[in-house]
Legacy VTK file of the C-alpha trace (Angstrom):
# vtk DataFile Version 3.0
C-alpha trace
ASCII
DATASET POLYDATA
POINTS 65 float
-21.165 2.183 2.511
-21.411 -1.127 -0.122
-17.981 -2.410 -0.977
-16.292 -1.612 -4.050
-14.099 -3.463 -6.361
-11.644 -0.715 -8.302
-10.254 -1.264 -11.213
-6.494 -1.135 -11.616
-6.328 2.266 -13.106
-9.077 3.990 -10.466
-6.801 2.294 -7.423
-3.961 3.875 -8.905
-5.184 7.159 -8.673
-6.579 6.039 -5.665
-2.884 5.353 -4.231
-1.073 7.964 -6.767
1.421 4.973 -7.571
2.157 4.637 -11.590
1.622 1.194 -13.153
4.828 -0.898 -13.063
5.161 -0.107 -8.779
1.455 -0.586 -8.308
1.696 -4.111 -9.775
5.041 -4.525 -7.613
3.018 -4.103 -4.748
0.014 -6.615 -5.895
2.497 -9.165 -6.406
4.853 -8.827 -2.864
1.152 -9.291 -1.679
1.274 -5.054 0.159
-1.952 -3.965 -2.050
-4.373 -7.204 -1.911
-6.492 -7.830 -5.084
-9.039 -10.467 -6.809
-8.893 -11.781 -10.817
-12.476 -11.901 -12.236
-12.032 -13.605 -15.676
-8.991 -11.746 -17.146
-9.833 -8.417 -15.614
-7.613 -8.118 -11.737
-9.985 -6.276 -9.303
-8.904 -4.528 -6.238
-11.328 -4.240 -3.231
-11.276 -0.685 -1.944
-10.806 -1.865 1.293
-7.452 -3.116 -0.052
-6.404 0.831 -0.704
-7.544 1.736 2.869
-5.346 -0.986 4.535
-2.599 -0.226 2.131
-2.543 3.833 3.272
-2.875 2.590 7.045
-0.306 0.254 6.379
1.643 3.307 5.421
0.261 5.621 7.936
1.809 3.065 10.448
5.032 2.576 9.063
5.461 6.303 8.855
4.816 6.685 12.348
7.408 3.886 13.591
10.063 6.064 11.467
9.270 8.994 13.033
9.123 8.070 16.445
5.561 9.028 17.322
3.808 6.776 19.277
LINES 1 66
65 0 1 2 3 4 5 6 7 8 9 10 11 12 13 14 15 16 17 18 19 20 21 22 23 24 25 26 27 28 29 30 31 32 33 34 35 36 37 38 39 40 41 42 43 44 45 46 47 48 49 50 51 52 53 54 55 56 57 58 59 60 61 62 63 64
């Protein structure tokens, strides 16, 4: 499948996160994106590794291994 780049309001729906916490999470660096011009870009592989990231961390908190 060719790589994607989203734009910020298709990753949000993407992730379900609103505006103000999906930009929290570009800029602590959790949700990794590119800036093309003035437009900022995020790879799609970006949302996968974000919802493993959270996959994981949901699994440590639960105790499955």
């Amino acid at each position: 499948m060719p790589r994607r780049l989203l734009s910020v309001p298709e990753a949000m729906a993407c992730t379900g996160l609103g505006r103000s916490n999906f930009f929290n999470k570009i800029a602590t660096g959790e949700i990794r994106s590119v800036k093309i011009g003035k437009r900022r870009l995020i790879p799609d592989t970006a949302i996968d590794e974000y919802i493993e990231g959270l996959e994981a961390q949901s699994e440590v908190t639960s105790g499955v291994a």
